[in-house]
C-alpha angles and dihedrals in degrees: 000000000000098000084054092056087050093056090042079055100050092041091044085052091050090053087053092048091048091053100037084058090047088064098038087051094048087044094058093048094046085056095045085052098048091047096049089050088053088051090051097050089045099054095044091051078051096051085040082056089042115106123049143216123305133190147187127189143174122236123280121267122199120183108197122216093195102185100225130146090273102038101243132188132204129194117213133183093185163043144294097025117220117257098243096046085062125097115266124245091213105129091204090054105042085054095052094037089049112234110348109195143147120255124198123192133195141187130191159148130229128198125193101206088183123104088228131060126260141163148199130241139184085029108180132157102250118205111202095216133122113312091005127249130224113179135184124257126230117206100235089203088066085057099135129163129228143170081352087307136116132230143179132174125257102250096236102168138008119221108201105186103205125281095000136107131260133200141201141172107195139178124199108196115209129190130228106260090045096048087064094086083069098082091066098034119099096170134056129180142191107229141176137136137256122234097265080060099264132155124257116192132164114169124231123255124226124207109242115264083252092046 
């Protein structure tokens, strides 16, 4: 009897150790399931991530209010600006030309090559002169015009929908002091920031001096 009652034990124990392993086993499986799903999400949210930013643009154009006795323009497509194409900074003769100034426009094309969307704040056209320039951008497809004046909106973001094309026709107004830096400034960039705080830069294109 009672070494009967010891077998029944040993087997009942070995019941208990099968099963036990079963669990552990299913555990196990069930773990190296879930993990694999959240890989899977993870590297698909990375590939989604994957691409960048690309951009086209047309080369600059400046057209130069120089504030001189006869009003004169000039039209640039390129840097550095010669000194005598730049506004004076003659008080006499910016009173008496209206309001000399440099602008800069800009055309150009983003594309977000990313699955997800994304977008760009803080865009400016940086000069890398000296000291360096960063100057704020107008949205020329606000232009509206009011009590005979003219207006456009301050571009504050960019919204770049995955995998389209946006586009945007810009002007950056200079004044005269500032524009000075042109005459010693061979780059330019568009530049902004993603939302994680990176840098976006595409530099700006000029035309060929026989272009």
């Amino acid at each position: 009897m009672a070494l009967g009652g010891w077998h029944e034990g040993r087997g009942g124990g070995a019941d208990r150790g099968v099963i036990s392993d079963l669990l552990d086993s299913n555990l196990a499986t069930g773990l190296v399931g879930v993990a694999g799903v959240l890989l899977g999400l993870f590297a698909d949210r990375m590939l989604q991530r994957q691409g960048k930013v690309r951009c086209e643009m047309d080369p600059i154009e400046l057209d130069i209010s120089s504030g001189d006795e006869k009003g004169t323009t000039y039209t640039v497509y390129r840097l550095p600006v010669r000194a005598e194409y730049l506004p004076s900074l003659n008080p006499s003769l910016n009173r008496a030309a209206g309001s000399p100034n440099v602008r800069c426009n800009i055309n150009a094309k983003l594309f977000n090559e990313k699955e997800v969307r994304t977008g760009l704040r803080d865009v400016v056209l940086a000069f890398d002169g000296d000291p360096p320039l960063e100057q704020s951008l107008l949205d020329r497809s606000t232009w509206r015009s009011s009590n005979h004046m003219t207006h456009m909106d301050e571009l504050e973001v960019v919204n770049l929908p995955s995998r389209e094309w946006v586009t945007l026709s810009l002007t950056a107004i200079i004044a005269p002091k500032e524009a000075q830096i042109l005459a010693k400034c061979d780059r330019a960039w568009l530049r902004g920031y993603f939302p994680d705080g990176s840098r976006f830069d595409a530099r700006v294109p000029f035309k060929l001096p026989n272009g």
